[in-house]
MARKE-495283 format. One record per residue: x, y, z of N, C-alpha, C, O in turn; residue in three letters. Coordinates in steps of 0.1 Angstrom, whole numbers, plus 5000, padded with zeros to 4 digits. Layout:
<nodes>
XYZXYZXYZXYZALA/...
</nodes>
This chain:
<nodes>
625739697099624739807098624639887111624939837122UNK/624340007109624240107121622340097126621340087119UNK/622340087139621140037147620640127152621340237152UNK/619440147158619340237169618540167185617640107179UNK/618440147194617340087203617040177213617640227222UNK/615240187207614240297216613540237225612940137221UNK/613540247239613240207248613740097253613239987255UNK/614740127256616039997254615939907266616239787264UNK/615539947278615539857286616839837292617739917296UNK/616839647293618239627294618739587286619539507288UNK/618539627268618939597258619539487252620639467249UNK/618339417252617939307244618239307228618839217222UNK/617639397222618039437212619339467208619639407198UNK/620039517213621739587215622239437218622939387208UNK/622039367229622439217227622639157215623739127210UNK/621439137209621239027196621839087181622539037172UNK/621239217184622039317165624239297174625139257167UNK/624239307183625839357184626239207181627039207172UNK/626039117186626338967183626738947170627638877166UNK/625539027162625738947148626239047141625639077131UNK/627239107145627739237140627639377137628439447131UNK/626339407144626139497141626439677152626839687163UNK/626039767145627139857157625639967166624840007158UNK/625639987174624240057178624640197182625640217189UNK/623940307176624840437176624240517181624640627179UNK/622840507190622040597197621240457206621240337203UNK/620640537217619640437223618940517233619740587239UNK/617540517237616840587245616240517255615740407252UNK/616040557272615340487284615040567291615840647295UNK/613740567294613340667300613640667313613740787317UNK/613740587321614440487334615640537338616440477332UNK/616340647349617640637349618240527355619540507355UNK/617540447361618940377367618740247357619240147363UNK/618340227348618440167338619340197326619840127318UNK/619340327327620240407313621940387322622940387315UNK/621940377336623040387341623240237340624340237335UNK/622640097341623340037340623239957325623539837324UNK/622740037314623140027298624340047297625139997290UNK/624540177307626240237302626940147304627640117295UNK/627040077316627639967320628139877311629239857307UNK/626639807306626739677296626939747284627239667274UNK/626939847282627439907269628039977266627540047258UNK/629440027270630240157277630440217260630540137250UNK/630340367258630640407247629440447241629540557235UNK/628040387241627040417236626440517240626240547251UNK/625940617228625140737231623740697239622740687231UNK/623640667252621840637255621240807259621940887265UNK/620040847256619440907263617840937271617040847269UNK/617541017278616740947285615040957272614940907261UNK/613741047280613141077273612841047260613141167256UNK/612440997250612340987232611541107228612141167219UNK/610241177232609941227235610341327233609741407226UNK/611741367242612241527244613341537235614041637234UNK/613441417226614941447215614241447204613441357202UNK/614641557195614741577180614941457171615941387173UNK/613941427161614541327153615641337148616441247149UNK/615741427144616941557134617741507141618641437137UNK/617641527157619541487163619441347164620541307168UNK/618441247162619241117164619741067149619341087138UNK/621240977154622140947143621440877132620440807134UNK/621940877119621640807107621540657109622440607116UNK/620440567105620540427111620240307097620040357086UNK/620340217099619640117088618740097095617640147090UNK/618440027109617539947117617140047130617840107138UNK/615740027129614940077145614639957145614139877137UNK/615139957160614439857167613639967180613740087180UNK/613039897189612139907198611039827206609939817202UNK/611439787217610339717222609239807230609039817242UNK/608339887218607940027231607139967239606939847240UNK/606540097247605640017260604339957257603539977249UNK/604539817270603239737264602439777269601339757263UNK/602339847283601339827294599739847288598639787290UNK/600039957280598340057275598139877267597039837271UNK/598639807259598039667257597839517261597339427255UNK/598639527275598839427278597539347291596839397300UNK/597639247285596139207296596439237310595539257318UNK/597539237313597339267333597439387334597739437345UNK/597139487322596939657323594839657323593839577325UNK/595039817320593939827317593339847303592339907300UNK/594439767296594339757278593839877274592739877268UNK/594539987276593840117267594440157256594340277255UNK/595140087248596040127236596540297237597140367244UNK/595640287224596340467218595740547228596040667226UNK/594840517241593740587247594440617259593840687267UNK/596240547263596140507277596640667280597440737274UNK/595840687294595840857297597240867299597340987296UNK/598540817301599740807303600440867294601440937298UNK/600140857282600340847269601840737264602840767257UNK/601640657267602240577263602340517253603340497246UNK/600740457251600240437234600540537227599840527217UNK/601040627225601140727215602440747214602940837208UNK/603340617223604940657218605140587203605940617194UNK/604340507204604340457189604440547176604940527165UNK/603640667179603540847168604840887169605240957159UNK/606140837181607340917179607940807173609040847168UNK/607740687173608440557163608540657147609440697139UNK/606740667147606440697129607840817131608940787127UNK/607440927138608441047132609541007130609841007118UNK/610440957136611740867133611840817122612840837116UNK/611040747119610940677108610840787094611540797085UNK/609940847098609340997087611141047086611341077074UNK/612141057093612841167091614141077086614841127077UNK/614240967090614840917086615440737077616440667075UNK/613940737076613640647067614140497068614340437057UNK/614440427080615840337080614940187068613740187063UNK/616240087066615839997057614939927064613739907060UNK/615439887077614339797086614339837095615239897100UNK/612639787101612239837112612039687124612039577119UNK/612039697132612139567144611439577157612039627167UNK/610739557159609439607168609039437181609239317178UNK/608439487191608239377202607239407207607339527209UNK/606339357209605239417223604539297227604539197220UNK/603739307243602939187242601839097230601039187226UNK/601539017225600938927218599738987223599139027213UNK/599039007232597939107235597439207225596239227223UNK/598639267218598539407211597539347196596739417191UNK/597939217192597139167178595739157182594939157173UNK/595239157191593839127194593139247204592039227209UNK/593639367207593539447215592339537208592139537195UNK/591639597216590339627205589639577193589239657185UNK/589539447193589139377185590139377173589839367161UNK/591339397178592039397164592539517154593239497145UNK/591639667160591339747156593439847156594039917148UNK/593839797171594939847173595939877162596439977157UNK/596239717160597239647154596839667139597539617131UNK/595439737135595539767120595539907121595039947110UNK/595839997127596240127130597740097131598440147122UNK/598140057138600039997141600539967124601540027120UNK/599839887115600139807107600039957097601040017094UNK/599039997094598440077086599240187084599440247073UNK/599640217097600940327094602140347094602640447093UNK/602540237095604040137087604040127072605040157066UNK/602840097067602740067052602540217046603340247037UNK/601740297050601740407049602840487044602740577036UNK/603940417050605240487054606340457041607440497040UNK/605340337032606040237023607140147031608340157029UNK/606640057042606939957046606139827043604939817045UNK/606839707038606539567037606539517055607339527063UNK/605239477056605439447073604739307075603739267068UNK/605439247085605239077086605439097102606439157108UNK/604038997109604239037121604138857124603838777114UNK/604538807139604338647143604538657157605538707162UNK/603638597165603938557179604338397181603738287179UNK/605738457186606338327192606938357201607138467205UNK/607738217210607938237223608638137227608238027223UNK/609938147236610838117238611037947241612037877240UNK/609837907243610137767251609837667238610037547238UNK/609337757225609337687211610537707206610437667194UNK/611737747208612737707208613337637215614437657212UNK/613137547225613637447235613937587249614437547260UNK/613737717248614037747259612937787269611837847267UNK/613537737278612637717294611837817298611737837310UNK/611237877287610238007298609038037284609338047272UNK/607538047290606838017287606738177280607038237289UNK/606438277270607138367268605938427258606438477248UNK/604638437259604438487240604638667236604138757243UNK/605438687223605638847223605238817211605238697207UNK/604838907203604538947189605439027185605939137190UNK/605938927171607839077163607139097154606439017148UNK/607339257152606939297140607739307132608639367137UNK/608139277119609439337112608839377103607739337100UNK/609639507093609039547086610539587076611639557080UNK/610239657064610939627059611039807045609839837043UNK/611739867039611239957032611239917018611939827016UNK/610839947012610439876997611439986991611839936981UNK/612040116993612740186990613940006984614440016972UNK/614339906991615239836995614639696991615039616999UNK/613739646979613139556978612139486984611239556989UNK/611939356985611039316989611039227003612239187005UNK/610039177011611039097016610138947014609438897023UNK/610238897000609838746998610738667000610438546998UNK/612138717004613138597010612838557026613238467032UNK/611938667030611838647047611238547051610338517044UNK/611438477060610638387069610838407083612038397087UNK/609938417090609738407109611038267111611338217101UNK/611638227123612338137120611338027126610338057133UNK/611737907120610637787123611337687131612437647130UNK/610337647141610937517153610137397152609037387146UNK/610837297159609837127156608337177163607937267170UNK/607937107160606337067165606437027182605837097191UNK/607036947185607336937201608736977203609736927197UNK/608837057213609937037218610337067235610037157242UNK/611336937238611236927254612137047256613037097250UNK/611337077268611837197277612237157290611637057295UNK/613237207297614037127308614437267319615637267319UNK/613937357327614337457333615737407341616537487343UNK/615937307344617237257351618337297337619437277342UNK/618537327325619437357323620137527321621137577316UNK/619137587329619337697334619837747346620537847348UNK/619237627356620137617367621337627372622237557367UNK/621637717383623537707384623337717397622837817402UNK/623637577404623837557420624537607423624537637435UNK/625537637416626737747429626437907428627237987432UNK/625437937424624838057420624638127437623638087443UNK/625638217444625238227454624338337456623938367467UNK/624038407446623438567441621738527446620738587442UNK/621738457455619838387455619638437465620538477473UNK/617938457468616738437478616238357480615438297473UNK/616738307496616338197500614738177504614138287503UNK/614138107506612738077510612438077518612637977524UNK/611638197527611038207537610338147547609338077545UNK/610938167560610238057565608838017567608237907570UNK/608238207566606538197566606238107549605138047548UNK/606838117539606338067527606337917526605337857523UNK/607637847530607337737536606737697545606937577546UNK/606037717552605137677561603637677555602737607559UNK/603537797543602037797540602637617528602337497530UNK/603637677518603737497506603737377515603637267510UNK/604037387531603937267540602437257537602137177528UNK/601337317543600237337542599337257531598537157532UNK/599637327523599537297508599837147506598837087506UNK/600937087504601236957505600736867515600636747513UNK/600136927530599436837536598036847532597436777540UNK/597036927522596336937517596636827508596136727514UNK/597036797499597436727483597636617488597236517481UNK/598536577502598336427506596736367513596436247516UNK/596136477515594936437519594036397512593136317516UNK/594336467499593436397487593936267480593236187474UNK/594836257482595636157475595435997488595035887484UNK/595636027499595035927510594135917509593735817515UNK/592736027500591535967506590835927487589635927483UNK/592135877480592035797468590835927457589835927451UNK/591736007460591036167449591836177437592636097437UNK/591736247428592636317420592836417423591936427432UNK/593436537422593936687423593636737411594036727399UNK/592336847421591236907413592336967402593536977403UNK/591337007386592037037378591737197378592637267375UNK/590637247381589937387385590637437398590837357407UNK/590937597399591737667408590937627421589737647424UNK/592037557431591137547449591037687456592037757460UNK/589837727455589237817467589137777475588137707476UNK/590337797490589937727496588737807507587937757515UNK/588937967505587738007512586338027511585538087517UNK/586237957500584737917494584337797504583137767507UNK/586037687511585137607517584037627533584537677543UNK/582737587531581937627541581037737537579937767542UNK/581437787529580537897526579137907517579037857506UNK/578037967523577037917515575938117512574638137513UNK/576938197508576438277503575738267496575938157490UNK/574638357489574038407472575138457465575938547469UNK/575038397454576138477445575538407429576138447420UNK/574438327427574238297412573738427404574338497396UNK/572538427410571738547406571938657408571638717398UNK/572338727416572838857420573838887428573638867440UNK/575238937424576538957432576239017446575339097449UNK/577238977456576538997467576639177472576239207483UNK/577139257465577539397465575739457458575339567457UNK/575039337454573839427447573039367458572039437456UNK/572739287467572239217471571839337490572739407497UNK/570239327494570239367504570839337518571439227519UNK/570739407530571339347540570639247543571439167549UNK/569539207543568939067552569138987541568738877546UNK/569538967530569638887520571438827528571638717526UNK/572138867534573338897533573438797548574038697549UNK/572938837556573038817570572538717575571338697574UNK/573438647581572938477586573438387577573138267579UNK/574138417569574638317557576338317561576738397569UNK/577038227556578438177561579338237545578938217534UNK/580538307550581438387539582738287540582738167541UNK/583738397540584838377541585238257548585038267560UNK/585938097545586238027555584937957562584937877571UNK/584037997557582837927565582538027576581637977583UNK/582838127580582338207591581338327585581138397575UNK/580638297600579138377598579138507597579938577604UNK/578338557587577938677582577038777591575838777588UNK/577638847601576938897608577039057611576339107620UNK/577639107605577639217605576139337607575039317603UNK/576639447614575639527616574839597602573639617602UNK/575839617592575339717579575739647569576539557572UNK/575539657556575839597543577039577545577539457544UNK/578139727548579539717539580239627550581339597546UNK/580039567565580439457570580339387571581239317575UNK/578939337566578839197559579539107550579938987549UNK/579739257540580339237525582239237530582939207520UNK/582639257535583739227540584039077548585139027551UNK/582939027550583138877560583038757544582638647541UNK/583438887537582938747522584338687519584938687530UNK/584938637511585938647500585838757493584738807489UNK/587438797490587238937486586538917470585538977468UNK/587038847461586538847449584838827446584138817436UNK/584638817461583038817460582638937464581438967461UNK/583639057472582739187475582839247459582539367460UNK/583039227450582939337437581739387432580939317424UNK/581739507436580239577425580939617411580939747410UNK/581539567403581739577394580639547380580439617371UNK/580139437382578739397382578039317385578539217390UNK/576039317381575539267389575539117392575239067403UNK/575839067381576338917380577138867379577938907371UNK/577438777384579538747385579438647370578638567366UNK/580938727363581138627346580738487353580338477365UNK/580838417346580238267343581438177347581138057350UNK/582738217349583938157351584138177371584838117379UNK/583238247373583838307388582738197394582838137404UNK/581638197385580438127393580637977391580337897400UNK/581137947380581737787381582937767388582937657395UNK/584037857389585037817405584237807417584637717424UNK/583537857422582337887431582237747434582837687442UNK/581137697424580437607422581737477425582137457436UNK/582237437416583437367418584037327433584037217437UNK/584337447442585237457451583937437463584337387474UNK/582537467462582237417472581637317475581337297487UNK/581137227464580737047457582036997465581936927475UNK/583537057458584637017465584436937482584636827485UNK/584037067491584037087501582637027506582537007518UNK/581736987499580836927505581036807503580536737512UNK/581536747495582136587494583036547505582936447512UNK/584036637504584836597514584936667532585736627540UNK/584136747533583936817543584536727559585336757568UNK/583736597556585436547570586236547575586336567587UNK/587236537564588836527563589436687563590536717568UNK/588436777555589136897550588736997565589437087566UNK/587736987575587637087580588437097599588237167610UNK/589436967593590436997601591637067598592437097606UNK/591737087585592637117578592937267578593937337579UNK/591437287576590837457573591137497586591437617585UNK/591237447600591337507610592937567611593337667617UNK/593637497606595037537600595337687593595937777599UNK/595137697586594537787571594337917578594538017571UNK/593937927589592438047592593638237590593338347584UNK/594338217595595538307593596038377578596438497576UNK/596038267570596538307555596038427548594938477550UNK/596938467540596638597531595738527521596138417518UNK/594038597514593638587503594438537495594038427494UNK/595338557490595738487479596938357476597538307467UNK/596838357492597838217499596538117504596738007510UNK/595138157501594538027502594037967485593137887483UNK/594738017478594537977462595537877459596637887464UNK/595137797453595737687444595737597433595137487433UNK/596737667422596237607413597337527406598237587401UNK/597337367407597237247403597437257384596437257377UNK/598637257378598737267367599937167359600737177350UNK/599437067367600536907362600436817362601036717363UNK/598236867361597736727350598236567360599236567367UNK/597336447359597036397367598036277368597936177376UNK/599236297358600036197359601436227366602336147366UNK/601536307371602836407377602836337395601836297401UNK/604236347399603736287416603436427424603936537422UNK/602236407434601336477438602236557452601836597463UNK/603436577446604536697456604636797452604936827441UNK/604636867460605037017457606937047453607337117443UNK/607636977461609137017466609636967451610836977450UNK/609236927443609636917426609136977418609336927407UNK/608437087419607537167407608237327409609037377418UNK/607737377401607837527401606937587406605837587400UNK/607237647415606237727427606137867422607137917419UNK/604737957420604938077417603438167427602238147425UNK/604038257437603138317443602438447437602938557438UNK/601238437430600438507422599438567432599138517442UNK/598938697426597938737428597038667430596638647442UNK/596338587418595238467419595838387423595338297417UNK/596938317433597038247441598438187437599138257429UNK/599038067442600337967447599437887430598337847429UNK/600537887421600837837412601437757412602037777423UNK/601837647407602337487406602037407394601037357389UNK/603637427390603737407373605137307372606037317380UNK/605237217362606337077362607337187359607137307357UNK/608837127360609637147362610037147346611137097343UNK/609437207336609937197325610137347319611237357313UNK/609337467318609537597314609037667323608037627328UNK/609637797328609737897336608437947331608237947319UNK/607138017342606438107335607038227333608038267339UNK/605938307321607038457316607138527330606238547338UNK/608638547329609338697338608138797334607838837323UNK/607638817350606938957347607739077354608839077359UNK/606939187353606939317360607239347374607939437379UNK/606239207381606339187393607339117400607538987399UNK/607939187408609039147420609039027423609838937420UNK/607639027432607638947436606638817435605938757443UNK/606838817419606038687415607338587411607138477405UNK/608738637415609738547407609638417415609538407427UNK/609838287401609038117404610438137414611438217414UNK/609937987424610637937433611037777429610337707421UNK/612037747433612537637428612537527439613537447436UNK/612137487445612037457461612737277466612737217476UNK/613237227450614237117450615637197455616337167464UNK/615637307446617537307442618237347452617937457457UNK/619437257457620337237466620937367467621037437457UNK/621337417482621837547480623437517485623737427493UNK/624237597479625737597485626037597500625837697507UNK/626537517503627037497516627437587521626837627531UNK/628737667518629037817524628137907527628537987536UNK/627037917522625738017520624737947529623638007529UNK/624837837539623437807550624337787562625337717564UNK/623537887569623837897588623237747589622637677580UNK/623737727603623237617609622037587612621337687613UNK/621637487613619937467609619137517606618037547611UNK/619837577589618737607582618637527571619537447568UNK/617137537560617537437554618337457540618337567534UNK/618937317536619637327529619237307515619937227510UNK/618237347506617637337498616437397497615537407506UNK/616337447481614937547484614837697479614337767488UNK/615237767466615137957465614437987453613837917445UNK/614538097455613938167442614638167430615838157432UNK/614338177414615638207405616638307408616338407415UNK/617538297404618338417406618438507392618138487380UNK/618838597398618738747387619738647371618838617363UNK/620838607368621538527361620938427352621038407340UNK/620138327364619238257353617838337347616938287340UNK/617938397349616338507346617038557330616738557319UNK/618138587336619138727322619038587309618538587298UNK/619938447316619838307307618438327297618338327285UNK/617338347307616238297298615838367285615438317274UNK/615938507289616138627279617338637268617338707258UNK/618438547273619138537262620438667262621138717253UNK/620438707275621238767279622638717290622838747302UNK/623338637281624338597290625038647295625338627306UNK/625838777285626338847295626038967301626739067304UNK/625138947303624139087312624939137329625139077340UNK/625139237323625839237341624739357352624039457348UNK/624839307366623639417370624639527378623839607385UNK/625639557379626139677379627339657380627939547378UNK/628039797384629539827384629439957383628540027380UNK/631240007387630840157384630440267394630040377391UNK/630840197409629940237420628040227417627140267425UNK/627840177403626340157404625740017408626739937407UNK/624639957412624339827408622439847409621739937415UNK/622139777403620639747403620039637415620539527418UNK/619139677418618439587428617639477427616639467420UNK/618239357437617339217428616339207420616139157410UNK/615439327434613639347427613439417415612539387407UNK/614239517413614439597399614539557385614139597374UNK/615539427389616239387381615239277377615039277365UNK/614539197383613639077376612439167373611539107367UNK/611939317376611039387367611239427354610439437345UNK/613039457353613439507341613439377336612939377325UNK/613939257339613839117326612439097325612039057315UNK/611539107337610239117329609739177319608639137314UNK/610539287315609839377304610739387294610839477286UNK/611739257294612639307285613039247271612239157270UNK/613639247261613339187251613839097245614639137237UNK/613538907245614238827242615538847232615438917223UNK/616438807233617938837222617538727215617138747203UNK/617438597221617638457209616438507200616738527188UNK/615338517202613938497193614538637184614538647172UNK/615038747192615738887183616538807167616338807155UNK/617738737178618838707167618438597157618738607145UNK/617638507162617038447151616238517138616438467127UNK/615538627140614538677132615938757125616138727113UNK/616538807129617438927122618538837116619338897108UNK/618838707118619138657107618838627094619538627084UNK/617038587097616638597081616138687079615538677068UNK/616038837084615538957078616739027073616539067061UNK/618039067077619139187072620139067060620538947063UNK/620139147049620939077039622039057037622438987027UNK/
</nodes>
């Protein structure tokens, strides 16, 4: 069957339909140096940019739209504004319908974040649904995700498929179905001769040294490893923050009390005070912090008054760190050994993540949130002299693996794509296996 893929990315889509025979005869990105390296992985293919700026009329006759359009207007690390987002992005979904209006294909094949089913109460996704059916489409939507097929990355997307009744029904369809457990193993993604890597910085190792001499300190002083995120600049601190956020709060309310790291609150005027806090404590967003900010609070500094001994030699260490290099969050549960140099390391906004060695969290958008691997041996050709010999980030290759893009290439052609580019575009890009699976039991 003849395809089309809107918003193609690094064509995910084009992967899984071409595998299983199928031929793709138009494709749109709004991205050029993305459309430049589709050409690449797809030499021959009509891509163009804009969707937007082309005529239904001129794009080719198809059986299948696919599309993973944009999630951002729904996705929770946006500002979830669906059909509303000033961007207009939500509204590329209105140039899906016209496509569809002009040229009617049998099936339709759709991706977005798992976000989008629950996005305005739900209200989104029966506007999405509503005018599919409209359209005399049979539509069946399901969020699933990669690591429920045994593969190693933690992944949830919602597929839409839909179907034209022009073309029967689809009561033969089913989502495809996986065991109830299944072991996940990120080491078979792994390729140690992989020399395409980012090695580990020496300032980043020195804060996971940090960290690990934290985790043996709990562990010597016969603790468990808190299961709630460590603040550790909550330790010492004895601001107001139940009753009233400290951005609503006057200046003598403010002053004389201990912030950030335990140091004193002394500023001359409000807005210097409110800077000697933790940052997630200067927000006037509102006047009471949710119920979740005020129990990490709470949590982290019980923490710190229990153990206040041992830990406030530790903190004298610490005093240097970025905001979000004094977070840590502990996600391997209390039976796992209490090391860092075996888990999967991931530097987040809300802090240094630490997750087993079993599935990758989802590839995002962000560069530089790609997990670190801080066991895996590096190639000997590839380390100067005393440096160390173990320890990087995924590489671009196993990222493309996870996505189900094996043979994904990142350039040629005098073109190539850039490491950081490249793990934003697999962040946003569209599983092939969970694709090829579904499009097995949906096209006849």
């Amino acid at each position: 069957m003849k395809f089309i893929d809107l918003f193609a990315g690094l064509g995910g889509f084009h992967f899984a339909l071409s595998e299983l025979g199928h031929e793709c005869v138009f494709a749109s990105e709004l991205k050029e140096d993305l459309r430049k390296l589709y050409a690449i992985n797809f030499p021959g293919t009509r891509i163009e940019g804009d969707i937007t700026k082309i005529k239904s009329e001129d794009i080719p006759p198809h059986d299948i739209l696919c599309a993973g359009f944009p999630c951002q207007p729904f996705s929770q690390a946006g500002k979830r504004q669906g059909f509303h987002d000033e961007k207009d992005r939500g509204n590329l979904f209105y140039k899906i319908c016209d496509i569809i209006d002009e040229h009617h294909p049998r099936y339709v094949l759709l991706e977005n974040v798992s976000n989008l089913k629950g996005h305005n109460h739900g209200n989104t996704w029966a506007t999405i649904k509503h005018m599919l059916e409209e359209r005399e489409y049979i539509v069946r939507e399901q969020i699933l995700s990669p690591h429920q097929f045994g593969i190693p990355q933690h992944r949830k997307r919602i597929y839409i498929v839909c179907k034209s009744k022009l073309y029967g029904n689809l009561d033969y369809f089913k989502f495809p179905e996986f065991p109830e457990h299944v072991n996940c193993d990120i080491n078979k993604v792994i390729n140690r001769e992989d020399t395409d890597y980012i090695p580990i910085k020496e300032e980043t190792r020195q804060q996971l040294t940090l960290w690990q001499e934290f985790i043996n300190l709990i562990i010597s002083h016969n603790q468990k490893i808190p299961h709630f995120p460590i603040w550790a600049m909550e330790f010492g601190a004895d601001y107001d923050f139940k009753d009233k956020a400290p951005a609503f709060q006057k200046l003598g309310e403010l002053k004389g009390k201990h912030g950030h790291l335990g140091r004193s609150v002394n500023g001359t005027n409000k807005q210097l005070c409110l800077k000697m806090l933790p940052i997630y404590a200067q927000s006037d967003k509102s006047e009471v912090f949710p119920s979740w900010k005020i129990r990490y609070i709470e949590q982290n500094r019980a923490f710190y008054l229990k153990n206040k001994q041992w830990l406030d030699p530790w903190i004298a260490k610490i005093q240097q760190l970025e905001n979000s290099h004094l977070k840590l969050e502990w996600n391997c549960g209390d039976d796992a050994p209490p090391t860092l140099e075996d888990k999967i390391i991931q530097f987040r906004a809300s802090g240094i993540r630490v997750k087993l060695p079993t599935f990758s969290p989802a590839l995002n958008l962000v560069g530089t949130q790609i997990p670190i691997f801080p066991w895996v041996k590096l190639p000997l050709d590839t380390i100067r002299p005393g440096e160390p010999d173990h320890g990087r980030y995924m590489t671009r290759k196993e990222a493309s693996l996870l996505q189900g893009m094996k043979k994904l290439v990142f350039g040629g052609n005098n073109f190539s794509l850039s490491t950081t580019r490249s793990f934003e575009a697999l962040g946003n890009a569209v599983n092939v296996t969970i694709v090829k699976h579904i499009a097995k039991n949906l096209i006849e």
